[in-house]
N, CA, C and O atoms as a Tinker XYZ file with bonds, in Angstrom:
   416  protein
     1  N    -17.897000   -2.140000   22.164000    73     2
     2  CA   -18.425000   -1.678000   20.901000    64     1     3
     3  C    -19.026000   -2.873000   20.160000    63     2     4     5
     4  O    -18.299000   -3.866000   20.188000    81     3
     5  N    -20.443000   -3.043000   19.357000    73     3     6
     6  CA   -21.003000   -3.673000   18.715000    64     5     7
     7  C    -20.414000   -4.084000   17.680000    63     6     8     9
     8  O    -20.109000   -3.125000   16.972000    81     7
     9  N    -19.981000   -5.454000   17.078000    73     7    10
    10  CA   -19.575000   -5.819000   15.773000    64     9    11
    11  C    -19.630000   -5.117000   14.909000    63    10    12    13
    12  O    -18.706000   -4.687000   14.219000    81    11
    13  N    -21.096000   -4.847000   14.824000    73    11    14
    14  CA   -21.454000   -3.938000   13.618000    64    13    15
    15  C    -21.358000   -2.646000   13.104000    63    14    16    17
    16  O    -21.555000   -2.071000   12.033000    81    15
    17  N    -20.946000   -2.359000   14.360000    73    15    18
    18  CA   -20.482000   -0.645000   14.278000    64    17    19
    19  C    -18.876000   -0.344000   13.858000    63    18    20    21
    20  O    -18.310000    0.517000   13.183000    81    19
    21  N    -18.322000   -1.900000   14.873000    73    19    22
    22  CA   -16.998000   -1.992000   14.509000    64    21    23
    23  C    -16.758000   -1.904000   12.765000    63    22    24    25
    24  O    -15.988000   -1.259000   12.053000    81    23
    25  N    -17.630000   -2.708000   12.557000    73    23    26
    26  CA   -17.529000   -3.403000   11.060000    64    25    27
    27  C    -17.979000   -2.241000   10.089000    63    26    28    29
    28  O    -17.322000   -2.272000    9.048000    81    27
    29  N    -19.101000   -1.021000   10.141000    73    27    30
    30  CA   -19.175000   -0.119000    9.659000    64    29    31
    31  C    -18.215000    0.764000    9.210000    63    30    32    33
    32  O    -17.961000    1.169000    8.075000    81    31
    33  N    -17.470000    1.114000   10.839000    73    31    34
    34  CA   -16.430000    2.085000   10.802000    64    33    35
    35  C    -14.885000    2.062000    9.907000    63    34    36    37
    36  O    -14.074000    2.824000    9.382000    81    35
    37  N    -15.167000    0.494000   10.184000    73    35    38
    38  CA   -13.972000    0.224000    8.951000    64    37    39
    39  C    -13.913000    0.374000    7.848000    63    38    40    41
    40  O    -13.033000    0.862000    7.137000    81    39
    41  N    -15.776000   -0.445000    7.438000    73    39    42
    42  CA   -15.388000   -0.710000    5.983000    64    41    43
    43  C    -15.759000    0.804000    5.447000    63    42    44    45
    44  O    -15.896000    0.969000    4.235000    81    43
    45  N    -15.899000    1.752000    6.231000    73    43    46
    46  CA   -15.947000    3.602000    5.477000    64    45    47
    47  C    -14.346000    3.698000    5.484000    63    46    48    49
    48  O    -14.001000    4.674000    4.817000    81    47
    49  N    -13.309000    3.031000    6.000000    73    47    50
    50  CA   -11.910000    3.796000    5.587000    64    49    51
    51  C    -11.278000    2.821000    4.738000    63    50    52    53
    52  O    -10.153000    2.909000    4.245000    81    51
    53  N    -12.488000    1.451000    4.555000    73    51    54
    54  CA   -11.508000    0.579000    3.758000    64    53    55
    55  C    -10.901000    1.283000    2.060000    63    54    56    57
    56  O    -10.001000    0.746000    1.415000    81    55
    57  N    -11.597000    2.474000    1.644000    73    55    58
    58  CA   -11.442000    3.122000    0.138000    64    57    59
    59  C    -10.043000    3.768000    0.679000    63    58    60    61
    60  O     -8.999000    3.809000    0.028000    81    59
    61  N    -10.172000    4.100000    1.566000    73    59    62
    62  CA    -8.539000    4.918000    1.860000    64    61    63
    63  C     -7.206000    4.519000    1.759000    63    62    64    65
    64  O     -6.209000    4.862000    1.124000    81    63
    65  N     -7.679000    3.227000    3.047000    73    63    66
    66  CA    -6.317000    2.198000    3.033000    64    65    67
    67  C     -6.446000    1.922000    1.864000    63    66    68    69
    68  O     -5.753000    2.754000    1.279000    81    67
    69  N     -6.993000    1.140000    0.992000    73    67    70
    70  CA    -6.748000    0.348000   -0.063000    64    69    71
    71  C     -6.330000    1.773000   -1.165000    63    70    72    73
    72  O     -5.646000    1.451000   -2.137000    81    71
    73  N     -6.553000    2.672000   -1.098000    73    71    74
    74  CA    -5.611000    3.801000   -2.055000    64    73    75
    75  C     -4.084000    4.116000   -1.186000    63    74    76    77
    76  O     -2.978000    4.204000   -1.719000    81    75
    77  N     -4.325000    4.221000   -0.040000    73    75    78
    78  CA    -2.577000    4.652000    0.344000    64    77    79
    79  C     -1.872000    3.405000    0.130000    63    78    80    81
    80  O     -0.674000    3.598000   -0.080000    81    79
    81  N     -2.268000    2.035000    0.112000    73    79    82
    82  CA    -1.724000    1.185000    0.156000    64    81    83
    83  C     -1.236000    0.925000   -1.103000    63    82    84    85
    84  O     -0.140000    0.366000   -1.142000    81    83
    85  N     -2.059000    1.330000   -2.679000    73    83    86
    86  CA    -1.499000    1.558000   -3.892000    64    85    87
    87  C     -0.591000    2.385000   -4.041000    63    86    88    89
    88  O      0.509000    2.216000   -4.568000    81    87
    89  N     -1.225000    3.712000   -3.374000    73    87    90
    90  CA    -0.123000    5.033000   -3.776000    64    89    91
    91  C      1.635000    4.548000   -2.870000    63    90    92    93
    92  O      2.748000    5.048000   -3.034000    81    91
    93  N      1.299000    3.701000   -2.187000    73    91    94
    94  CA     2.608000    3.985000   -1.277000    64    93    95
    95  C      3.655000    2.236000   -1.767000    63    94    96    97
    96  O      4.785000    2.053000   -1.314000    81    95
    97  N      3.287000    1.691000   -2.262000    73    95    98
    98  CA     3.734000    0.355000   -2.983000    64    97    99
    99  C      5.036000    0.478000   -3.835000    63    98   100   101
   100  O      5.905000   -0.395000   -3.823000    81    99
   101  N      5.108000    1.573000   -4.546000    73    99   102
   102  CA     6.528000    1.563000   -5.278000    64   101   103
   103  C      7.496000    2.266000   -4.167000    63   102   104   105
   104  O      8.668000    1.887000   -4.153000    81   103
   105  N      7.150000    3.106000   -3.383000    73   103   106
   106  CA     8.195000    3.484000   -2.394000    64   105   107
   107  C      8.728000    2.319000   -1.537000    63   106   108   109
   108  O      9.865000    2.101000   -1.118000    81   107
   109  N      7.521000    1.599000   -1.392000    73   107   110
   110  CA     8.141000    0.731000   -0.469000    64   109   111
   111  C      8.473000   -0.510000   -0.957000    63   110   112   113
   112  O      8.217000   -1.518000   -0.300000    81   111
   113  N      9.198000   -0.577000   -2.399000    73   111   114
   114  CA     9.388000   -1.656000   -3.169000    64   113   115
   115  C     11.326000   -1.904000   -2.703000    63   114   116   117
   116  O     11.989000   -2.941000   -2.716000    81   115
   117  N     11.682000   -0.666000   -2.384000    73   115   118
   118  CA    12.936000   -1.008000   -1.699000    64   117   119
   119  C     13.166000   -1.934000   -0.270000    63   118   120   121
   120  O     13.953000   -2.874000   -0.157000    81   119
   121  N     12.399000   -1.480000    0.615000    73   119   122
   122  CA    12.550000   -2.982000    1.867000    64   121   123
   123  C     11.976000   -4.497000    1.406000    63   122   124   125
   124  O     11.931000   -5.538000    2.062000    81   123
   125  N     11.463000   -4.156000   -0.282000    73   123   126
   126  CA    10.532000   -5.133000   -0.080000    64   125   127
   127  C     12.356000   -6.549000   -1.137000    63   126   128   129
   128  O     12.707000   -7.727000   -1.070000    81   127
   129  N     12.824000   -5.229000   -1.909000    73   127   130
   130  CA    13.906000   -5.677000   -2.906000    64   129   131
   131  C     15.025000   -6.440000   -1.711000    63   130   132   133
   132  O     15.803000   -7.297000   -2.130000    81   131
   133  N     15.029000   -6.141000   -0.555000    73   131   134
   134  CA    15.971000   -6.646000    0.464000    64   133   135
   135  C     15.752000   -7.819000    1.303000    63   134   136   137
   136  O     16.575000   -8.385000    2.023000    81   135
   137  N     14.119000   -8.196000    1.043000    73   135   138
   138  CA    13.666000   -9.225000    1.638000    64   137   139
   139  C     14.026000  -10.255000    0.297000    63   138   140   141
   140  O     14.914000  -11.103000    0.383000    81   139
   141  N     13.266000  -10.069000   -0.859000    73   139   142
   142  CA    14.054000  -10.733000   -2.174000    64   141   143
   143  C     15.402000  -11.449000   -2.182000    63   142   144   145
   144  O     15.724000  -12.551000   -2.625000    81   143
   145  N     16.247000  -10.280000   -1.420000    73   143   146
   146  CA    17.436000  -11.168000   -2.072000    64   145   147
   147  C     17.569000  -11.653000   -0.717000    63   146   148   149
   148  O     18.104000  -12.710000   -1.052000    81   147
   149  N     17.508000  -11.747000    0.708000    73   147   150
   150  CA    17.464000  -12.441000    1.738000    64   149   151
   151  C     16.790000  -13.575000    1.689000    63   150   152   153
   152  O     17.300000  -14.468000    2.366000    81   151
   153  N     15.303000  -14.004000    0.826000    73   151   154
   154  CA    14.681000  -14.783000    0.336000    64   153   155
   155  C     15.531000  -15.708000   -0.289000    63   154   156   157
   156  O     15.630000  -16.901000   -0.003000    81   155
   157  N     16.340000  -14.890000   -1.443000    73   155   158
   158  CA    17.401000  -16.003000   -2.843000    64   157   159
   159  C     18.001000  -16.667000   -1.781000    63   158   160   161
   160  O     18.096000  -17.881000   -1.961000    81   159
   161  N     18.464000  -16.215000   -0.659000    73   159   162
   162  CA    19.800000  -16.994000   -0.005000    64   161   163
   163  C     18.947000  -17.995000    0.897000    63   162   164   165
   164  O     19.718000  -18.188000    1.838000    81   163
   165  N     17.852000  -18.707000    1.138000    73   163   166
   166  CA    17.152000  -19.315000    2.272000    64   165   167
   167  C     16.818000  -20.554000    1.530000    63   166   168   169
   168  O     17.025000  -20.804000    0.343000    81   167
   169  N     16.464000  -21.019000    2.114000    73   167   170
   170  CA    16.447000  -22.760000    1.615000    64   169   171
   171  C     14.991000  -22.966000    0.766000    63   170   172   173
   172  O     14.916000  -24.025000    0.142000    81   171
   173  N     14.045000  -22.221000    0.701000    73   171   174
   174  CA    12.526000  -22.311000   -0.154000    64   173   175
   175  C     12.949000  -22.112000   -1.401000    63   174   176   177
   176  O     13.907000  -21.519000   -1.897000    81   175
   177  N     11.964000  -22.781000   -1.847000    73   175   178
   178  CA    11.632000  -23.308000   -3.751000    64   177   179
   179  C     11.729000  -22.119000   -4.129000    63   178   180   181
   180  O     11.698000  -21.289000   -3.220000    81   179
   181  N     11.869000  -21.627000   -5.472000    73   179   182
   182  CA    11.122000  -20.319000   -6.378000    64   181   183
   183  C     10.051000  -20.371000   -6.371000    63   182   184   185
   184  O      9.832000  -19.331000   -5.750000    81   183
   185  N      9.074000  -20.786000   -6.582000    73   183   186
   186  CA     7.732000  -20.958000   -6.321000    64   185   187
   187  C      7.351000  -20.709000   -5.070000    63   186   188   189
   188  O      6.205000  -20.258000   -5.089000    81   187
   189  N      7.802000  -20.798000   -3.932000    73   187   190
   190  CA     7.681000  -20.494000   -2.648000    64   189   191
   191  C      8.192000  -19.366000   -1.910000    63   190   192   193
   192  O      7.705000  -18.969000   -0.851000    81   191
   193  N      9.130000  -18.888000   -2.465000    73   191   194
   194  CA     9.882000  -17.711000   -2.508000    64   193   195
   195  C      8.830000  -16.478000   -3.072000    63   194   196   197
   196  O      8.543000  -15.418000   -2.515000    81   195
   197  N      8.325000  -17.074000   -4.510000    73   195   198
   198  CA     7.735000  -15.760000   -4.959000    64   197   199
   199  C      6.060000  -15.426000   -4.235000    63   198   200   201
   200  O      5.385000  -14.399000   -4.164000    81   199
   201  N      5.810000  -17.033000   -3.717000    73   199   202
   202  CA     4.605000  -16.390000   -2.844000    64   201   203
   203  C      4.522000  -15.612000   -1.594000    63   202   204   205
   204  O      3.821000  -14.651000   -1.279000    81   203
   205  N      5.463000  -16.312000   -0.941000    73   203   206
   206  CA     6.081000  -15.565000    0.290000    64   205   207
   207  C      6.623000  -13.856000    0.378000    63   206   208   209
   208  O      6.749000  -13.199000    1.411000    81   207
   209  N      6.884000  -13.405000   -1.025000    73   207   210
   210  CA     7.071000  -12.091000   -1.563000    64   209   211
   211  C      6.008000  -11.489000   -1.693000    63   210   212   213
   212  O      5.762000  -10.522000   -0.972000    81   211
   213  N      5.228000  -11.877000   -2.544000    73   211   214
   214  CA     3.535000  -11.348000   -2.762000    64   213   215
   215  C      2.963000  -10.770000   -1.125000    63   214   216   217
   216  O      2.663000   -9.658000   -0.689000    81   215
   217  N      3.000000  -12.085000   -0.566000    73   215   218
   218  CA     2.076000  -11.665000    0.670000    64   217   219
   219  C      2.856000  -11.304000    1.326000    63   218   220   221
   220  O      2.321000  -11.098000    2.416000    81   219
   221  N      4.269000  -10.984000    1.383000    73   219   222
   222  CA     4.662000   -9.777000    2.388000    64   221   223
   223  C      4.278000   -8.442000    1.780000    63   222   224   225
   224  O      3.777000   -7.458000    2.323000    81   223
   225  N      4.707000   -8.690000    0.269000    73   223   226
   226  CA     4.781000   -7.077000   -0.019000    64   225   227
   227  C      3.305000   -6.558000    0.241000    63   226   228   229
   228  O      3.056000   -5.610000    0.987000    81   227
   229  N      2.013000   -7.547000   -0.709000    73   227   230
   230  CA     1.146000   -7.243000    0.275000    64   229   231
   231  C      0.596000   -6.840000    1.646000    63   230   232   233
   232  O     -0.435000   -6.193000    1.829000    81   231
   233  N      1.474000   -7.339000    2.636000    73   231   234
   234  CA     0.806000   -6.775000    3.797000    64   233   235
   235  C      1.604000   -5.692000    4.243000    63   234   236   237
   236  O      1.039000   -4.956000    5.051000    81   235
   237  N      2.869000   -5.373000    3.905000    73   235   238
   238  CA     3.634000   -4.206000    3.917000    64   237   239
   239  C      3.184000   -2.668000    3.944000    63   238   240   241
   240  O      3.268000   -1.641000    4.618000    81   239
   241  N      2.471000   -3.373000    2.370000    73   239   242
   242  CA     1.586000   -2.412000    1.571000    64   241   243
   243  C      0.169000   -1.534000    2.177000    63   242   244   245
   244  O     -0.112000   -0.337000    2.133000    81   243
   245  N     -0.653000   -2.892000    2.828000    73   243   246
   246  CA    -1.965000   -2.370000    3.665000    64   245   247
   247  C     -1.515000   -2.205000    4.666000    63   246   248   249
   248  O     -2.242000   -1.368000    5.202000    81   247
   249  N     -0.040000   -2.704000    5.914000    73   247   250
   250  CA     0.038000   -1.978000    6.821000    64   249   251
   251  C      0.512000   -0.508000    7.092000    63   250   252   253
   252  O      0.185000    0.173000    8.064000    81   251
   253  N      1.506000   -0.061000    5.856000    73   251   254
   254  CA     1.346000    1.333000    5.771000    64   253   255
   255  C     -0.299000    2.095000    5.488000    63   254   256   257
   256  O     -0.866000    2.957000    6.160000    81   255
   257  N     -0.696000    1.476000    4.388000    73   255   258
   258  CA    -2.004000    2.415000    4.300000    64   257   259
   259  C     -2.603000    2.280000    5.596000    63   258   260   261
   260  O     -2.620000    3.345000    6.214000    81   259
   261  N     -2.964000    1.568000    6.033000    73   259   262
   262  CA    -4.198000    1.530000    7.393000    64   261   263
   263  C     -2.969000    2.349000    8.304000    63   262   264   265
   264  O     -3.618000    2.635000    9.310000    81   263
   265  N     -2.146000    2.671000    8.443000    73   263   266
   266  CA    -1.511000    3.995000    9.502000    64   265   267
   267  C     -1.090000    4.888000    8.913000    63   266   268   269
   268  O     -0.407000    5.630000    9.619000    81   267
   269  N     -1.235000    5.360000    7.281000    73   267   270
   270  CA    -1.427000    6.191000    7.337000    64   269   271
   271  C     -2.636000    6.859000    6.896000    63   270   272   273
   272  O     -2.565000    8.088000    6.873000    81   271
   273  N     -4.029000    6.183000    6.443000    73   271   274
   274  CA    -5.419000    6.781000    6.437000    64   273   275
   275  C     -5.713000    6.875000    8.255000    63   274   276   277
   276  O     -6.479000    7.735000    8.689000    81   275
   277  N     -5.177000    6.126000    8.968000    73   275   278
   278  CA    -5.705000    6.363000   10.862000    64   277   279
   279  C     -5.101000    7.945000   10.940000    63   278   280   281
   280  O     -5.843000    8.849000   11.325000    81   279
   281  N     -4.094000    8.136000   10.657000    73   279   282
   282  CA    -3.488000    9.316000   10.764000    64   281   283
   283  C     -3.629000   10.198000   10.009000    63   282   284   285
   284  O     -3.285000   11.261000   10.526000    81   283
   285  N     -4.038000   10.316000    8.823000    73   283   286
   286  CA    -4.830000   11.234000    8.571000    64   285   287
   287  C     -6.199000   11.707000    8.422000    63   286   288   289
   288  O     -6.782000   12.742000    8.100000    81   287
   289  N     -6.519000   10.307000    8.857000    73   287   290
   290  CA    -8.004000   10.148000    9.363000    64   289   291
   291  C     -8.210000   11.101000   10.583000    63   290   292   293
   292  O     -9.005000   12.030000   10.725000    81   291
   293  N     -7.233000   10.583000   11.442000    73   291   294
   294  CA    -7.116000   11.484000   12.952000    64   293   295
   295  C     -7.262000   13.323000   12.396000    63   294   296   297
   296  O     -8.169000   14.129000   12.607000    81   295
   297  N     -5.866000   13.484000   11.589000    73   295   298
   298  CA    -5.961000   14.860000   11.318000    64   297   299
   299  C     -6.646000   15.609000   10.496000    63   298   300   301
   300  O     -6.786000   16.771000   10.876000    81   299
   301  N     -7.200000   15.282000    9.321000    73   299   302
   302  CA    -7.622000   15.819000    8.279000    64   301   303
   303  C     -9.153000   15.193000    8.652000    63   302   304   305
   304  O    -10.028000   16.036000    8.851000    81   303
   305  N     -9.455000   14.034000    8.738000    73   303   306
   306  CA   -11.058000   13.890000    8.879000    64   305   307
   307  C    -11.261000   12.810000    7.728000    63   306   308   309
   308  O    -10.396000   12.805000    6.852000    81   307
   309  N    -12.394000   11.816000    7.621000    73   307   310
   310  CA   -11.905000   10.609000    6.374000    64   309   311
   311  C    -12.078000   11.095000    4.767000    63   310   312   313
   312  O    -11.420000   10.595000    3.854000    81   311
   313  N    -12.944000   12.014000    4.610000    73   311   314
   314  CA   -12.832000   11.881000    3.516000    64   313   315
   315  C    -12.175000   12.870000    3.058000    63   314   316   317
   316  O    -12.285000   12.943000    1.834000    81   315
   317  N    -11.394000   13.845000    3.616000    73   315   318
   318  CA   -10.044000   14.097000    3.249000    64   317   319
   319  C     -8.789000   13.602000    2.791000    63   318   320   321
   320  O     -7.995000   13.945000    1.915000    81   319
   321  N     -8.859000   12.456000    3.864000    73   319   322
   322  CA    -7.382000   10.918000    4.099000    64   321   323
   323  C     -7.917000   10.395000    2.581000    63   322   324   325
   324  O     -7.062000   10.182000    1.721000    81   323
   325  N     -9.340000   10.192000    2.272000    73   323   326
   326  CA    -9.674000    9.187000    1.296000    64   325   327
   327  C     -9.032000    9.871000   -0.389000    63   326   328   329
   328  O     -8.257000    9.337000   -1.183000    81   327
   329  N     -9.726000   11.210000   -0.462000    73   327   330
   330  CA    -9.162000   12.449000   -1.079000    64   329   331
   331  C     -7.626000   12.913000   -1.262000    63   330   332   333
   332  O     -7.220000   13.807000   -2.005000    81   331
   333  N     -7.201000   12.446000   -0.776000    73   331   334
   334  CA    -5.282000   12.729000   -0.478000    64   333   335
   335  C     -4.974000   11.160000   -0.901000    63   334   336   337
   336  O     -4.220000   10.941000   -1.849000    81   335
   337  N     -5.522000   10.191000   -0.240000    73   335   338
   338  CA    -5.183000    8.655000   -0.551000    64   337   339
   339  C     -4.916000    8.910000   -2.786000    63   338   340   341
   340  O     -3.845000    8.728000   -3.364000    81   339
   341  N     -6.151000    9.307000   -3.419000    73   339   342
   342  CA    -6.933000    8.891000   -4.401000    64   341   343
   343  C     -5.999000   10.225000   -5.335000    63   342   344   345
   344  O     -5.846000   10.189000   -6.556000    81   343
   345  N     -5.664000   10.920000   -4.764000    73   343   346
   346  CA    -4.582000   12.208000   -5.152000    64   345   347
   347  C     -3.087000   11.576000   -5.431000    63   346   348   349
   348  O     -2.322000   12.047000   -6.272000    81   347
   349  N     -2.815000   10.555000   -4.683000    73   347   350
   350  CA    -1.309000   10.180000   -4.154000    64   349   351
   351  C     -1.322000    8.977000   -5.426000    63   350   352   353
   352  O     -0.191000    8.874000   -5.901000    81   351
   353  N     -2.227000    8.145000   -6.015000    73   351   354
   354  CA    -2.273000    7.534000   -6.697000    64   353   355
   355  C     -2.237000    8.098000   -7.902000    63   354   356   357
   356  O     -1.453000    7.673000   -8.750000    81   355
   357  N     -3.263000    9.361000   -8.208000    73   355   358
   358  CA    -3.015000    9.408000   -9.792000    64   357   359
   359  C     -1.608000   10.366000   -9.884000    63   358   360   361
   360  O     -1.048000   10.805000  -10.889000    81   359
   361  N     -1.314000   10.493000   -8.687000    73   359   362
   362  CA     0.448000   12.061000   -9.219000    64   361   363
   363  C      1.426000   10.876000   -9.580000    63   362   364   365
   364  O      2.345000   10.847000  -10.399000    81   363
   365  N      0.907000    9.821000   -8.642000    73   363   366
   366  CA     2.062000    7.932000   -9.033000    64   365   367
   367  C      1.788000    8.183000  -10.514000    63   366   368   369
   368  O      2.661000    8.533000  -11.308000    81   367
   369  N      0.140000    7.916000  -10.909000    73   367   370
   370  CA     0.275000    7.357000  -11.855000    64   369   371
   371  C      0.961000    8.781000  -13.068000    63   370   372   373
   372  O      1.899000    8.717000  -13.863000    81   371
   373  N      0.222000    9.700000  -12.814000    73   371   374
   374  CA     1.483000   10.693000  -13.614000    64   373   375
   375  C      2.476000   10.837000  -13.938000    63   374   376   377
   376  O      2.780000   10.918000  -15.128000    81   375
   377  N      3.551000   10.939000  -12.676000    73   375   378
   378  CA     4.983000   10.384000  -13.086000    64   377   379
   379  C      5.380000    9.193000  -13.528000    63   378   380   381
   380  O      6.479000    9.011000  -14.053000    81   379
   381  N      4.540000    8.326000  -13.350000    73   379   382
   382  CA     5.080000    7.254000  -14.347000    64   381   383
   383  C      5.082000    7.158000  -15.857000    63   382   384   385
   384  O      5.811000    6.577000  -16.661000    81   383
   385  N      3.992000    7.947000  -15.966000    73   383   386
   386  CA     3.332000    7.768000  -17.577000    64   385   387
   387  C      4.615000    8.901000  -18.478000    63   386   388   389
   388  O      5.098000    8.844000  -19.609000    81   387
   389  N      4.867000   10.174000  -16.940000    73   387   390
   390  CA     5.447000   11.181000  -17.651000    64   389   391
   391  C      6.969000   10.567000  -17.921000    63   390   392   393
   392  O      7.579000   10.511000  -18.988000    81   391
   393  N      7.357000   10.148000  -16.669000    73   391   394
   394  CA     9.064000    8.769000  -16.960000    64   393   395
   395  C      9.077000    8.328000  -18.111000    63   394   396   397
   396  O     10.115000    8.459000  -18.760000    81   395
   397  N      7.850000    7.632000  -18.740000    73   395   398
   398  CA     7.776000    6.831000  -19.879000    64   397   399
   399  C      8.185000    7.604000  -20.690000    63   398   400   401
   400  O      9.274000    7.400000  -21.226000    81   399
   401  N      7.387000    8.746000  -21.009000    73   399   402
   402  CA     7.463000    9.436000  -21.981000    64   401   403
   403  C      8.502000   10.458000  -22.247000    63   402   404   405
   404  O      8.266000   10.977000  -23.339000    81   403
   405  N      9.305000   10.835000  -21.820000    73   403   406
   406  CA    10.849000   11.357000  -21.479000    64   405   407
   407  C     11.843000   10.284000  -21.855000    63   406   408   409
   408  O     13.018000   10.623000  -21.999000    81   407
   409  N     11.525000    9.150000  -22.012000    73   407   410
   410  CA    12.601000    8.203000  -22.342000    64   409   411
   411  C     12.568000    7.811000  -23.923000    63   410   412   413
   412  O     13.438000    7.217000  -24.561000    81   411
   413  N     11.345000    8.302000  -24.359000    73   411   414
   414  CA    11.132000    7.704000  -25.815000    64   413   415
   415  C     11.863000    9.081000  -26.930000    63   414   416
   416  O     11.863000    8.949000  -28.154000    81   415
């Protein structure tokens, strides 16, 4: 396959991943809370600790989205996956706003 085709095909699902990878970030803030405190106990700086957190949780983050826009890429078709991605983010952002507002 040609670079460029390679490089096409991606960057049409890159809107997807980069939404499942938002929508799916607070769920997966629990494996990420266990690396944290496995982190506190290891011999790196705080400063080194908290970068080393970033870019895991980061890639945590885009390796769920990129399997699950492939997979629903596979089933639904992309701009369905992209559509469900962009759905999964604002119901996040809903319940959060609605959490907020139940507490006041």
């Amino acid at each position: 396959m040609p670079p460029d085709l390679t490089f096409s095909l991606w960057s049409s699902l890159l809107p997807g991943i980069a939404l499942w990878a938002l929508a799916l970030y607070l769920p997966l803030s629990v494996p990420i809370a266990r690396f944290e405190e496995s982190l506190a106990e290891g011999p790196l700086t705080a400063s080194t600790q908290q970068i080393v957190l970033v870019l895991a949780s980061l890639a945590l983050a885009l390796a769920v989205g990129v399997v699950v826009e492939l997979v629903l890429c596979w089933a639904l078709g992309p701009g369905w996956s992209s559509s469900l991605g962009l759905m999964a983010v604002l119901a996040g952002l809903f319940w959060s706003v609605a959490s907020r507002q139940g507490k006041d």
